[in-house]
Backbone of each chain as ProteinMPNN parsed JSONL, in Angstrom:
{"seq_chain_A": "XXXXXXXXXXXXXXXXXXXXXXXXXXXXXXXXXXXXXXXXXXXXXXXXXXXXXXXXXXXXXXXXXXXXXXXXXXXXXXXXXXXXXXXXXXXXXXXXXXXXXXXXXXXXXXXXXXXXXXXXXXXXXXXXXXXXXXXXXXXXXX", "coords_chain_A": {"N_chain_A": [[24.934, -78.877, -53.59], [23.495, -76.492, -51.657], [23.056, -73.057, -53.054], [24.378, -70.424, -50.636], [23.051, -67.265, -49.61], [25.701, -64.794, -48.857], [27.551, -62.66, -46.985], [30.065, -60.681, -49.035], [33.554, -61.571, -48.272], [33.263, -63.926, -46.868], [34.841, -65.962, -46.34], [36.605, -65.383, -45.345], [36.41, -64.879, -42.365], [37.355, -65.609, -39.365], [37.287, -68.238, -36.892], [38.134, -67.477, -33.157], [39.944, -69.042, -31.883], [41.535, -70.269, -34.466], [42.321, -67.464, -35.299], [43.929, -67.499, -32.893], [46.211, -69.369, -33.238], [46.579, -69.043, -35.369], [48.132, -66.552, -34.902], [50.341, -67.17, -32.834], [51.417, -69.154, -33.802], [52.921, -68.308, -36.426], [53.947, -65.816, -34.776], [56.138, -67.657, -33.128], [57.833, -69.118, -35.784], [58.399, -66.999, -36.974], [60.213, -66.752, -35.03], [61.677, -68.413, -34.826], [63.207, -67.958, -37.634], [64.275, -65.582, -36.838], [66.2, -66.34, -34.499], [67.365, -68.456, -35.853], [68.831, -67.154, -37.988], [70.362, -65.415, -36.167], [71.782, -67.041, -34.646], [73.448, -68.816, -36.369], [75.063, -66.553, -37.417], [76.498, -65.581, -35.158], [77.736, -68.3, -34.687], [79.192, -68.276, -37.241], [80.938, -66.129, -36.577], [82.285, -65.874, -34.407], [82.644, -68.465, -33.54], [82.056, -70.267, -31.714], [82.479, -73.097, -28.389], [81.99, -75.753, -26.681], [79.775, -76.038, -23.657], [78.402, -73.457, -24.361], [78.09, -73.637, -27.603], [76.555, -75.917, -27.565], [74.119, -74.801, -26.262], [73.696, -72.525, -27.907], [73.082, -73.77, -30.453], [71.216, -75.073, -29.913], [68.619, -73.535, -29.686], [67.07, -72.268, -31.926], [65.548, -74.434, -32.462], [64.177, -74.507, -29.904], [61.848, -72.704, -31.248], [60.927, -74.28, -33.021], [59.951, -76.182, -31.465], [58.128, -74.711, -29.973], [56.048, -73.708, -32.003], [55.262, -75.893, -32.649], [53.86, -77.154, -29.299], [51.536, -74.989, -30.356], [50.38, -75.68, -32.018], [48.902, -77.77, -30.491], [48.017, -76.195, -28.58], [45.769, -75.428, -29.816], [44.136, -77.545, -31.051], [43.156, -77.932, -28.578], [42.028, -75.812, -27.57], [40.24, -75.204, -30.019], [36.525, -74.957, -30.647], [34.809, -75.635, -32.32], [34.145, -78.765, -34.019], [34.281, -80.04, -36.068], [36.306, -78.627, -37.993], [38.383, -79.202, -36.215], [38.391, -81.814, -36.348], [38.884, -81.854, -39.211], [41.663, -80.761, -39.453], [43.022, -82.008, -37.884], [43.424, -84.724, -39.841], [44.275, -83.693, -41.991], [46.813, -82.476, -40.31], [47.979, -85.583, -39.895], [48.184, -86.081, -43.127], [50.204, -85.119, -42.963], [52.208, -86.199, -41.554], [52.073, -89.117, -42.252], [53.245, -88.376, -44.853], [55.738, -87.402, -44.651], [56.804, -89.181, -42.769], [56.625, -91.437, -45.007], [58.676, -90.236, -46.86], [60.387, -89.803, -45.726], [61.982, -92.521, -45.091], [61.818, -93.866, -47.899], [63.82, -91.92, -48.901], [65.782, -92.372, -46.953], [66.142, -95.131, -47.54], [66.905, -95.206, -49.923], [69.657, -93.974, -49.592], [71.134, -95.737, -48.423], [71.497, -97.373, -50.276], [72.048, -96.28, -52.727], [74.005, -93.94, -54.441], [72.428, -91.165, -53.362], [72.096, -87.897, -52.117], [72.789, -86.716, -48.685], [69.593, -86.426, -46.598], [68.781, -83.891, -44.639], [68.397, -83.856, -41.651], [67.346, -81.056, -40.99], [65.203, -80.959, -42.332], [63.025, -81.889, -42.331], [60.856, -81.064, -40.267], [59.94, -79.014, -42.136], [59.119, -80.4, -43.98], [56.897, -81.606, -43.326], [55.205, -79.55, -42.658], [54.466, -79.163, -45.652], [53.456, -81.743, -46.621], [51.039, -81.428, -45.115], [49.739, -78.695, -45.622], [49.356, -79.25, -48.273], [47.43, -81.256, -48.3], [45.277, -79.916, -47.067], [43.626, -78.522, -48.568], [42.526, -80.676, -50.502], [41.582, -82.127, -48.287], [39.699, -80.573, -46.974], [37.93, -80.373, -49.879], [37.061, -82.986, -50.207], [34.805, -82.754, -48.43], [32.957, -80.335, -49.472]], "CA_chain_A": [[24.892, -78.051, -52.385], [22.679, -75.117, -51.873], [24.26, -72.286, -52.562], [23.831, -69.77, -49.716], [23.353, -65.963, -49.491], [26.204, -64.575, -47.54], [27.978, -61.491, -47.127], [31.305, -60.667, -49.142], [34.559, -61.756, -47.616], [33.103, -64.538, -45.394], [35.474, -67.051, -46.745], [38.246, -64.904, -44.98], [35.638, -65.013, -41.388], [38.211, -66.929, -39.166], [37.327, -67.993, -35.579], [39.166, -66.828, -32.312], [40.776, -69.802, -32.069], [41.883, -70.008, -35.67], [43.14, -66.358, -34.966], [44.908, -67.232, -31.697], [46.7, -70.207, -33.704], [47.821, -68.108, -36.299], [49.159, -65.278, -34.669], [51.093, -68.005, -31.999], [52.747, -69.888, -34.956], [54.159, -67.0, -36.846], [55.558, -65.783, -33.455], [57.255, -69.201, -33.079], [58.002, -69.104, -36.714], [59.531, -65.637, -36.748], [61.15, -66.237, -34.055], [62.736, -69.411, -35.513], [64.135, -67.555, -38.553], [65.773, -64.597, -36.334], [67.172, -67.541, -33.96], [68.81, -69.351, -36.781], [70.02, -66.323, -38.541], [71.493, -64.585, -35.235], [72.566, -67.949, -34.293], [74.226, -68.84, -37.624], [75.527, -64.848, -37.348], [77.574, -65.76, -33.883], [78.732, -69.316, -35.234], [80.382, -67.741, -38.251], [81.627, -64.628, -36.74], [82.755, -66.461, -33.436], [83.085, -70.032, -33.075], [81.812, -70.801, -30.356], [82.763, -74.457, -28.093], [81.911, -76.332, -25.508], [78.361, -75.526, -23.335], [77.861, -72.111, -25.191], [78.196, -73.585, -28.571], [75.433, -76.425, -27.773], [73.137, -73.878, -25.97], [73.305, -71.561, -28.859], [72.648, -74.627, -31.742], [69.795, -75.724, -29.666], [67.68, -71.738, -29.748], [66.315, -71.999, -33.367], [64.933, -75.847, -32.509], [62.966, -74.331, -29.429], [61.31, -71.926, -31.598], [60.042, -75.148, -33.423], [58.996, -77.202, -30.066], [57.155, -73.846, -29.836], [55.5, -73.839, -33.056], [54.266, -77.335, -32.14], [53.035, -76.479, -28.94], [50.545, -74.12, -30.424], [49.516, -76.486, -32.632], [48.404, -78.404, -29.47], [46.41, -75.221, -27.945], [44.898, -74.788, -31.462], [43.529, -78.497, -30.409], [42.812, -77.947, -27.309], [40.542, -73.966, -27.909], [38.919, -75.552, -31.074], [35.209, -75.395, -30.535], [34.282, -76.343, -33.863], [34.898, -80.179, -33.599], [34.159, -80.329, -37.809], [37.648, -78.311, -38.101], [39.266, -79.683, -35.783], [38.961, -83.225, -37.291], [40.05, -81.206, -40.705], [42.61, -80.288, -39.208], [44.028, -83.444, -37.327], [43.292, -85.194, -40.975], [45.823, -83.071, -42.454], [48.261, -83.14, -39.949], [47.941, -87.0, -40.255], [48.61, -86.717, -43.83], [51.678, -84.11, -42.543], [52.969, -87.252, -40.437], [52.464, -89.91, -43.611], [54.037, -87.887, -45.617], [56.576, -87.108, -44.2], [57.817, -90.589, -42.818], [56.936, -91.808, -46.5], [59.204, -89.396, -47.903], [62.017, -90.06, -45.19], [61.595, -94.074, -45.555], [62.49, -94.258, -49.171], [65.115, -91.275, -49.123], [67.053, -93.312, -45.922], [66.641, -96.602, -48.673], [68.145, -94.656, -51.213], [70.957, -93.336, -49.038], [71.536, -96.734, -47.962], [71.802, -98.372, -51.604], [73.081, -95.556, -53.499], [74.852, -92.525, -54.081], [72.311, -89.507, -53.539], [72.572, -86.686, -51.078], [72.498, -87.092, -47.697], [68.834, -86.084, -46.504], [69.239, -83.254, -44.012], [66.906, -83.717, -41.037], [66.074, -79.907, -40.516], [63.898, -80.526, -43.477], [62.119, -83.033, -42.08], [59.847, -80.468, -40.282], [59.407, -77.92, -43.583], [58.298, -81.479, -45.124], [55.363, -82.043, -42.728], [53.995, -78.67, -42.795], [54.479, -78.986, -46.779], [52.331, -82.52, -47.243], [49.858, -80.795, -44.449], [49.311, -77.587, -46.736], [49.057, -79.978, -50.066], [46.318, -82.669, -48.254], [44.061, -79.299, -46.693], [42.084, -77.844, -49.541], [41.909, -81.772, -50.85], [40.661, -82.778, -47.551], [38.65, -79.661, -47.493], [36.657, -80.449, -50.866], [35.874, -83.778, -49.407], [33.466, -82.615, -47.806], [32.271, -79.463, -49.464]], "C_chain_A": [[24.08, -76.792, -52.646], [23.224, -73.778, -51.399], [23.596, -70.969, -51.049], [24.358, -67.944, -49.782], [24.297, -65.675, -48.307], [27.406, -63.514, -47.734], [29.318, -61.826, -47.642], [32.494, -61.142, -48.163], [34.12, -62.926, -46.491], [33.862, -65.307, -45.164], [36.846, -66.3, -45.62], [37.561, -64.639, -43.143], [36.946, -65.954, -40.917], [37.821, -66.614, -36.993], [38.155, -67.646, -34.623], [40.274, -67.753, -32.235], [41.67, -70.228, -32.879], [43.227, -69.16, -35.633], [44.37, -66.798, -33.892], [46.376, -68.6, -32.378], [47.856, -69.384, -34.556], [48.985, -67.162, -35.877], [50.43, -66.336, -33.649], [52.265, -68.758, -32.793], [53.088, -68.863, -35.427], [54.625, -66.258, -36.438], [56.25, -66.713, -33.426], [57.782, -68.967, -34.506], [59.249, -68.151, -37.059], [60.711, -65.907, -36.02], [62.439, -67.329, -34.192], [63.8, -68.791, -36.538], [65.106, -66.694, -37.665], [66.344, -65.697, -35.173], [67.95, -67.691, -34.791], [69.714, -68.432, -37.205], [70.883, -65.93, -37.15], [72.509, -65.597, -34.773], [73.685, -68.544, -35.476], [75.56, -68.082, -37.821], [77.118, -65.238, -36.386], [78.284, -67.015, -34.241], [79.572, -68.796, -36.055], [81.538, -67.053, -37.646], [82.379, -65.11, -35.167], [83.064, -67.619, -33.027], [82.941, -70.335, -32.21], [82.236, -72.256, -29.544], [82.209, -73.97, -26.921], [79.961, -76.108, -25.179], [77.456, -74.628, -24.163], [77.163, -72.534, -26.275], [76.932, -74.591, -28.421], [74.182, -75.209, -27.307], [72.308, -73.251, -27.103], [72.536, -72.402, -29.92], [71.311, -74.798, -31.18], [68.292, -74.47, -29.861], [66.632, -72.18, -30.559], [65.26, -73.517, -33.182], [63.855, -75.469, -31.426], [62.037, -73.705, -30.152], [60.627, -72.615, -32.213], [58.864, -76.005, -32.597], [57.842, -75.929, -30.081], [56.258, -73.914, -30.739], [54.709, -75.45, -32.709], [53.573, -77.738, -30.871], [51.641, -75.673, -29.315], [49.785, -74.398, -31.299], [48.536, -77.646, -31.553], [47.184, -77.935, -29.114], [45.68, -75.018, -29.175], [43.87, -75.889, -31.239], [42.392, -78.144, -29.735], [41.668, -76.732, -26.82], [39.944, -74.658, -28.45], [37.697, -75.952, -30.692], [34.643, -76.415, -31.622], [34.661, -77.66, -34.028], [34.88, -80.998, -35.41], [35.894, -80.117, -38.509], [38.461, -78.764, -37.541], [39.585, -80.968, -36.414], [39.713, -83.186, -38.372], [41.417, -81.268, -40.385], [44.142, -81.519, -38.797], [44.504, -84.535, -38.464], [44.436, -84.832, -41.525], [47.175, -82.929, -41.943], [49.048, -84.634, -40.126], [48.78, -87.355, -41.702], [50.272, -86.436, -43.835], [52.474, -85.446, -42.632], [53.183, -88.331, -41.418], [53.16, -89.412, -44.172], [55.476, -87.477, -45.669], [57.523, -88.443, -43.701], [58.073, -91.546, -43.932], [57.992, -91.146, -47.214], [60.969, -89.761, -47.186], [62.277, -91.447, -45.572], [62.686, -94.0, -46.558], [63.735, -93.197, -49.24], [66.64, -92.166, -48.259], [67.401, -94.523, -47.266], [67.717, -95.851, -48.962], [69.529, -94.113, -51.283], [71.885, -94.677, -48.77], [72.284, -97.772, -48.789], [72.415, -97.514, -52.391], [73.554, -94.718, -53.406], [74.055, -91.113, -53.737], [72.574, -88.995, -51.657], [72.233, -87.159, -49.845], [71.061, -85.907, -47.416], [69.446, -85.168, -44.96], [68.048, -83.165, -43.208], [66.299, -82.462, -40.57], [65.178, -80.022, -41.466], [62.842, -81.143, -43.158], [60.446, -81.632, -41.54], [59.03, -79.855, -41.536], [58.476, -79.449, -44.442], [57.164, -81.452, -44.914], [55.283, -81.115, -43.074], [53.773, -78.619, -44.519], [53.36, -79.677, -47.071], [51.388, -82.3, -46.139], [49.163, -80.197, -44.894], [49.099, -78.011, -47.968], [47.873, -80.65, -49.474], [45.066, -81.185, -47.709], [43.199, -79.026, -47.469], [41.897, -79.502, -50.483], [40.784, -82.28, -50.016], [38.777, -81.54, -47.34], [37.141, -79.708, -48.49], [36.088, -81.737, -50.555], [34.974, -83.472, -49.131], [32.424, -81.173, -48.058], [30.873, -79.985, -50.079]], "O_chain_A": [[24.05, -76.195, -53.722], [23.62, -73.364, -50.31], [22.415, -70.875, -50.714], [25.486, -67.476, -49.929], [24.071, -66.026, -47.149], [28.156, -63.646, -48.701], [29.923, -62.799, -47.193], [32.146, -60.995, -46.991], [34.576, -62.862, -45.35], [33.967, -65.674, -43.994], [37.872, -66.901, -45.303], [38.446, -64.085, -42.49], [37.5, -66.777, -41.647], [37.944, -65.667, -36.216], [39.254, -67.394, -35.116], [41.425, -67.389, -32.473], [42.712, -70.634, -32.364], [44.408, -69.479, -35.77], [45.546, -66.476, -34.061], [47.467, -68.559, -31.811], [49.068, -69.169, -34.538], [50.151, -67.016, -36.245], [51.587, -66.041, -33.95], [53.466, -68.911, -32.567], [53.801, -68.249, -34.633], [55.566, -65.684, -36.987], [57.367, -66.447, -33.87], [58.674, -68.162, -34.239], [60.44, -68.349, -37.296], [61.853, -65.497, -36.222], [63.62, -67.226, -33.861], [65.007, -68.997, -36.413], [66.325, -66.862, -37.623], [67.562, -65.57, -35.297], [69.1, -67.254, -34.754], [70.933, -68.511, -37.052], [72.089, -66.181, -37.145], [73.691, -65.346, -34.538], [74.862, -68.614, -35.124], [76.659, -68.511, -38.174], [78.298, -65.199, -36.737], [79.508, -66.938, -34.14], [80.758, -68.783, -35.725], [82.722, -67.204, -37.95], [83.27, -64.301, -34.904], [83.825, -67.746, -32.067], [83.905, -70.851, -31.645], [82.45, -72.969, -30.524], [81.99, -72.897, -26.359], [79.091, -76.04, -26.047], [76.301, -74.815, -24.546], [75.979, -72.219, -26.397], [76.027, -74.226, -29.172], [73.392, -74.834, -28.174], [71.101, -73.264, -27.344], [71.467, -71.956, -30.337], [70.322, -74.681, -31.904], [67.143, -74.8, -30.152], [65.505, -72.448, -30.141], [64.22, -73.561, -33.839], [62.71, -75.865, -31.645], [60.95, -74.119, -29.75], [59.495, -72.152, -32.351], [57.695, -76.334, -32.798], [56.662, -76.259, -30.206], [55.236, -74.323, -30.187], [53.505, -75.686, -32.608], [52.698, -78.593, -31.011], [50.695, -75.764, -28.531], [48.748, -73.793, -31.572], [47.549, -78.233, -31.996], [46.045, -78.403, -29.124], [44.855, -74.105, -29.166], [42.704, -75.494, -31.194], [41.202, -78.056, -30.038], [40.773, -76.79, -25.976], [38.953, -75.085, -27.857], [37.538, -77.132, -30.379], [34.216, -77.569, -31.627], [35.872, -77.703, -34.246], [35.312, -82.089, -35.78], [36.538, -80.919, -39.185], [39.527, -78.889, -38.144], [40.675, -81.262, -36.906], [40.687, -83.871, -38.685], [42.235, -81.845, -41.102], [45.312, -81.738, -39.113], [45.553, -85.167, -38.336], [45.46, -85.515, -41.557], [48.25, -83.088, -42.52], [50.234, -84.836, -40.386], [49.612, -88.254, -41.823], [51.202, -87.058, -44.348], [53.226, -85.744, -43.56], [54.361, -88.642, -41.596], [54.214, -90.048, -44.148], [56.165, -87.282, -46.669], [58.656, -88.689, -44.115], [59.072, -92.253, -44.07], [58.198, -91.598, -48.34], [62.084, -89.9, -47.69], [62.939, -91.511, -46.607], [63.904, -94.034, -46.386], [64.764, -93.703, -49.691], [67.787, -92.44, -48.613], [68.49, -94.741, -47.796], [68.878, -95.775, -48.559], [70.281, -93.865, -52.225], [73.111, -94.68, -48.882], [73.145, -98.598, -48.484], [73.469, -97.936, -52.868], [73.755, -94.34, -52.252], [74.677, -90.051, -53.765], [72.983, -89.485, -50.605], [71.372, -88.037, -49.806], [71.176, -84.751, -47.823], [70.355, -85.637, -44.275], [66.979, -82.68, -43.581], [65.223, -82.405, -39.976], [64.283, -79.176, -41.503], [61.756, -80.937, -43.699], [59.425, -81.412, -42.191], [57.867, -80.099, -41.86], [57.521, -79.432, -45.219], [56.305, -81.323, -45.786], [55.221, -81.227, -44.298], [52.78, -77.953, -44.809], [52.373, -79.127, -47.561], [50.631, -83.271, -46.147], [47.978, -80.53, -44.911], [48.66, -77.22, -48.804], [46.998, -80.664, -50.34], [43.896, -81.441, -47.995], [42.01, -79.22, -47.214], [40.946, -79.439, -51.262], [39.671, -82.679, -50.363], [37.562, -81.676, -47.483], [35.98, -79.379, -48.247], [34.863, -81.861, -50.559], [34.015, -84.009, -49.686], [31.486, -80.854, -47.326], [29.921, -79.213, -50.188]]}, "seq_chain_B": "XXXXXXXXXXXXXXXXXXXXXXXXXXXXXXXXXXXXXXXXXXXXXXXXXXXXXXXXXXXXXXXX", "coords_chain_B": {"N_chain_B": [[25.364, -91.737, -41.941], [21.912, -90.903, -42.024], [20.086, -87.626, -41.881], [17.753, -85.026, -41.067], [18.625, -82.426, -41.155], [19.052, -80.295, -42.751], [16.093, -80.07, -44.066], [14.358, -79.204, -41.769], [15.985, -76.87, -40.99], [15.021, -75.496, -43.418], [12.61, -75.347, -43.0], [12.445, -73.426, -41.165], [13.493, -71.072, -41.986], [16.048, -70.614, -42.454], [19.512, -69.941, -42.895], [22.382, -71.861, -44.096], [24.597, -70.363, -42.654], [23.256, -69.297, -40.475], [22.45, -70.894, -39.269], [25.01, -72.276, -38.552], [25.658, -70.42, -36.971], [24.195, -70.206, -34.761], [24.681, -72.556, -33.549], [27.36, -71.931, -33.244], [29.396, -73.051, -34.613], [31.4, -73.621, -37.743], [29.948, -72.567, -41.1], [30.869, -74.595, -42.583], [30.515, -76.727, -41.221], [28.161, -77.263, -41.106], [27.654, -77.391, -43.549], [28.823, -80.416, -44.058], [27.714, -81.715, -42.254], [24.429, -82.048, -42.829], [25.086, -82.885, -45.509], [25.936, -85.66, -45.076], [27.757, -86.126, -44.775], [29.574, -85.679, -43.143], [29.781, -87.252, -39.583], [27.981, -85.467, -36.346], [29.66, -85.32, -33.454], [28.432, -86.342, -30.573], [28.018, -84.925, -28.125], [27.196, -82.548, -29.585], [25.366, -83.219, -31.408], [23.3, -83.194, -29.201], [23.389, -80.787, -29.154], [21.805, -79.661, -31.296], [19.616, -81.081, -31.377], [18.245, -79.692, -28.842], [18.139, -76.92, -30.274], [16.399, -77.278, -32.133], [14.364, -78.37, -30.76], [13.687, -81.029, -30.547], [14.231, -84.877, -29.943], [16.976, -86.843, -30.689], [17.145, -88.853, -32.405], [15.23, -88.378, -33.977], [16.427, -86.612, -35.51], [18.032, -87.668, -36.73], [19.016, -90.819, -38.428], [19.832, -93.98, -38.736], [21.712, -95.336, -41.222], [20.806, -97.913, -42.89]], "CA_chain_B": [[23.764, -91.398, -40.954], [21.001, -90.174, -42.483], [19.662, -86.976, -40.791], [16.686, -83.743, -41.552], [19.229, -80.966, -40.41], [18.511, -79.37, -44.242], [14.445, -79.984, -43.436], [14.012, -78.377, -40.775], [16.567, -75.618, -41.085], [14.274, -74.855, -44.606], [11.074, -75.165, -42.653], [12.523, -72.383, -40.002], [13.843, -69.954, -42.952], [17.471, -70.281, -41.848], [20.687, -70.279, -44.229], [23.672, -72.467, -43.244], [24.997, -69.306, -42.158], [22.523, -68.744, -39.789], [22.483, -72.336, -38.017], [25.848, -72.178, -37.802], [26.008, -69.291, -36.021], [23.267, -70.788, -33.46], [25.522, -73.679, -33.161], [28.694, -71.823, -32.88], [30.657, -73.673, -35.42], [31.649, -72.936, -39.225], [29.158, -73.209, -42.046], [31.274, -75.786, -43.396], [30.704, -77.559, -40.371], [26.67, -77.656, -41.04], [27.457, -78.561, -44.792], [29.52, -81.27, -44.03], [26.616, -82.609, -41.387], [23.775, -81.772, -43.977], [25.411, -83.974, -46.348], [25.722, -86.75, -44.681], [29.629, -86.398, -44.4], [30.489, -86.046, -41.49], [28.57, -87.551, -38.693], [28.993, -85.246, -35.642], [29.647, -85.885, -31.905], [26.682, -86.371, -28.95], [27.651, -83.359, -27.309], [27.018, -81.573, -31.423], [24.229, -83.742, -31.749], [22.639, -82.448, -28.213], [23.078, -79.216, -29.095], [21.678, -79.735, -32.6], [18.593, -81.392, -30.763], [18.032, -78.53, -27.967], [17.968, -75.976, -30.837], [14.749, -77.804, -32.877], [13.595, -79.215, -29.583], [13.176, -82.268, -31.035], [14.794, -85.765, -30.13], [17.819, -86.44, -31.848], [16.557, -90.166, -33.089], [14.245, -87.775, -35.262], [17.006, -85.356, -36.45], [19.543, -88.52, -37.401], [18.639, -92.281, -38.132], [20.905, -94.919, -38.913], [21.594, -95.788, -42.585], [21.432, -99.614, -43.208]], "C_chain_B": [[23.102, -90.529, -42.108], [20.674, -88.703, -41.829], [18.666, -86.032, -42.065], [16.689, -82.508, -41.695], [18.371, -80.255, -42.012], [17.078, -79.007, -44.204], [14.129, -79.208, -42.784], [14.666, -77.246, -40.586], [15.778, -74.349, -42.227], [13.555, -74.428, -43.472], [11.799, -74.055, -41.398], [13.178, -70.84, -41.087], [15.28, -69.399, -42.582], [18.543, -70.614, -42.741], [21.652, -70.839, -43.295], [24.473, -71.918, -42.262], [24.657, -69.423, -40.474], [22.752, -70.185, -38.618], [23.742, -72.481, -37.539], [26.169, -71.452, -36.584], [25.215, -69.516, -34.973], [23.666, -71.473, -32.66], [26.787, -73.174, -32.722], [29.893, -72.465, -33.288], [30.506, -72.982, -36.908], [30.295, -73.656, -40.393], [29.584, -74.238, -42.835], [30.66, -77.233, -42.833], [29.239, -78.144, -40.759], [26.862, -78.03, -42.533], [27.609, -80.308, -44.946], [28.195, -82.164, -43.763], [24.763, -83.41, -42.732], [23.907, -82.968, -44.521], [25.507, -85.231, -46.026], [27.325, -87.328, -44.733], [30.16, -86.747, -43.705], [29.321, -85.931, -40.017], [29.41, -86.525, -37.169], [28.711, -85.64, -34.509], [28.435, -85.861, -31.139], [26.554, -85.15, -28.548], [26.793, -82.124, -28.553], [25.513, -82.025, -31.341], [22.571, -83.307, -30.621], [21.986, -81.171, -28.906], [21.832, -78.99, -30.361], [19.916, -79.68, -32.447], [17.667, -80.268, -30.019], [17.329, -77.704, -29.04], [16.732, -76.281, -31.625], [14.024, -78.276, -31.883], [13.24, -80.432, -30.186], [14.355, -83.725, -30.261], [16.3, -85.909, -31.027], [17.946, -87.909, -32.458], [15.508, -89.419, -34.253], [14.872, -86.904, -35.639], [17.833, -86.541, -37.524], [18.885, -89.483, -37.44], [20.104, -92.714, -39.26], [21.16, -95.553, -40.442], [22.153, -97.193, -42.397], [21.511, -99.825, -44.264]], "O_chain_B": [[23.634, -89.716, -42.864], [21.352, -88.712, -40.802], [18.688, -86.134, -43.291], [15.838, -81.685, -42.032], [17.214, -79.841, -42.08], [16.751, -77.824, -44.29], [13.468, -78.29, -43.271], [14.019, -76.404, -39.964], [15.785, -73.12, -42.166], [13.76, -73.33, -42.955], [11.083, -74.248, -40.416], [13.177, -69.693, -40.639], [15.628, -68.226, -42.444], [18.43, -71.665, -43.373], [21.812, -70.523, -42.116], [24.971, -72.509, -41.304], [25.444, -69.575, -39.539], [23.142, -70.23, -37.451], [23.904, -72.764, -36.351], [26.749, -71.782, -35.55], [25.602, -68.879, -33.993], [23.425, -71.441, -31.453], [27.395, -73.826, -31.875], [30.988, -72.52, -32.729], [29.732, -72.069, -37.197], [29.876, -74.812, -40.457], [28.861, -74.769, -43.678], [30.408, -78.291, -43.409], [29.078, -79.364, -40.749], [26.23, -79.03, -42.874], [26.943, -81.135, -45.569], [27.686, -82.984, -44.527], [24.337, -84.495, -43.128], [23.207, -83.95, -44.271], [25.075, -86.017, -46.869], [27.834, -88.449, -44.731], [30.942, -87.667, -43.465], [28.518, -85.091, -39.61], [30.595, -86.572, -36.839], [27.673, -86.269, -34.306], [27.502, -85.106, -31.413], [25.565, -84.418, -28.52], [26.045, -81.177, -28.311], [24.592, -81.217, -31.221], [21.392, -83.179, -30.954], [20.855, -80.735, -29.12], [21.002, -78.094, -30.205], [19.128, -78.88, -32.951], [16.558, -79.958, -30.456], [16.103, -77.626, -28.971], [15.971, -75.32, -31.738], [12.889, -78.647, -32.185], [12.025, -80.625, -30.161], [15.491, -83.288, -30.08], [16.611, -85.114, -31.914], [19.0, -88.106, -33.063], [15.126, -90.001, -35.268], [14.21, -86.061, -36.244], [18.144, -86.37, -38.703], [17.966, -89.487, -36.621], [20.877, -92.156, -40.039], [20.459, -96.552, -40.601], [23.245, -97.605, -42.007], [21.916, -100.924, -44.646]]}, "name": "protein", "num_of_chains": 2, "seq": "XXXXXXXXXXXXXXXXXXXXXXXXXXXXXXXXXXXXXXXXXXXXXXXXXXXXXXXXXXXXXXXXXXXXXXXXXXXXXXXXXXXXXXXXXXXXXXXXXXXXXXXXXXXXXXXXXXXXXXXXXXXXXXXXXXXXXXXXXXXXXXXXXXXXXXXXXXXXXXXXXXXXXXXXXXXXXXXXXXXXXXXXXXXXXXXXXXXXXXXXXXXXXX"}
């Protein structure tokens, strides 16, 4: 590759869309953690039943639908149609990875003794094998 | 696909940088193309065209 003259810091250059992604998920994000904790907070310290008590469990899970939402408009802005494919690539491997990982844990629950798999993790999984396959899929193609 | 993007970006005295920024996508995006990575879309390939005025059967041909 030829390398190219180009001003300090460009690597950290991030389009609007990019930007509007980011800042959208770590509102949703945020707003997931203070959900769970406040919601967590009022289960302990109150006990909630009945209507209330689903209402309240369900909070911290919109804050995810949200978070996935804005992975949609991140889609849906992206000019750059090079990144965007990056991007869909890696969610892809998110989505393998993630039903590969549940798959064999269900076996293993099924045949032997380990832990029961706890499906809030299931999300933290995808964005995990998303953030492991980007700077692979990335050097693909540098 | 084959293509000349690198050619003709020399012969105009333009850095990846620079075409990107003509194009309105990321310099990764014109490495990728460059290389022969990643083939991109019609509407990309238009634009790609427009900007050398040229055809875009003479920016890209078909690797058999």
């Amino acid at each position: 590759m030829e390398r190219e003259s180009r001003p300090p810091m460009n690597c950290l250059k991030m389009n609007p869309a990019i930007r509007r992604y980011l800042f959208r998920f770590l509102t949703a994000m945020s707003a997931y953690v203070a959900l769970l904790l406040a919601v967590g907070k009022y289960f302990h310290r109150f006990h909630p039943h009945g209507p209330l008590a689903y209402t309240l469990a369900v909070l911290p899970a919109i804050a995810i639908i949200a978070s996935i939402v804005t992975v949609g408009l991140y889609l849906a802005e992206e000019k750059d149609e090079f990144q965007r494919n990056l991007f869909i690539q890696a969610l892809l491997w998110g989505l393998g990875g993630v039903m590969a990982v549940t798959s064999v844990w269900s076996m293993l629950e099924l045949f032997t003794h380990i832990p029961h798999f706890q499906p809030i993790w299931t999300y933290s999984c995808f964005w995990i094998f998303t953030g492991i396959s980007t700077p692979f899929l990335k050097r693909r193609y540098r | 696909m084959k293509n000349r993007l690198r050619e003709l970006r020399a012969e105009r005295g333009w850095s990846q940088a620079e075409l990107a920024d003509r194009l309105e996508v990321s310099r990764q995006s014109v490495n990728a193309i460059e290389t022969g990575k990643y083939d991109p879309s019609l509407p990309l390939a238009f634009r790609l065209a427009r900007l050398f005025t040229m055809r875009i059967e003479d920016i890209f041909t078909e690797e058999v």
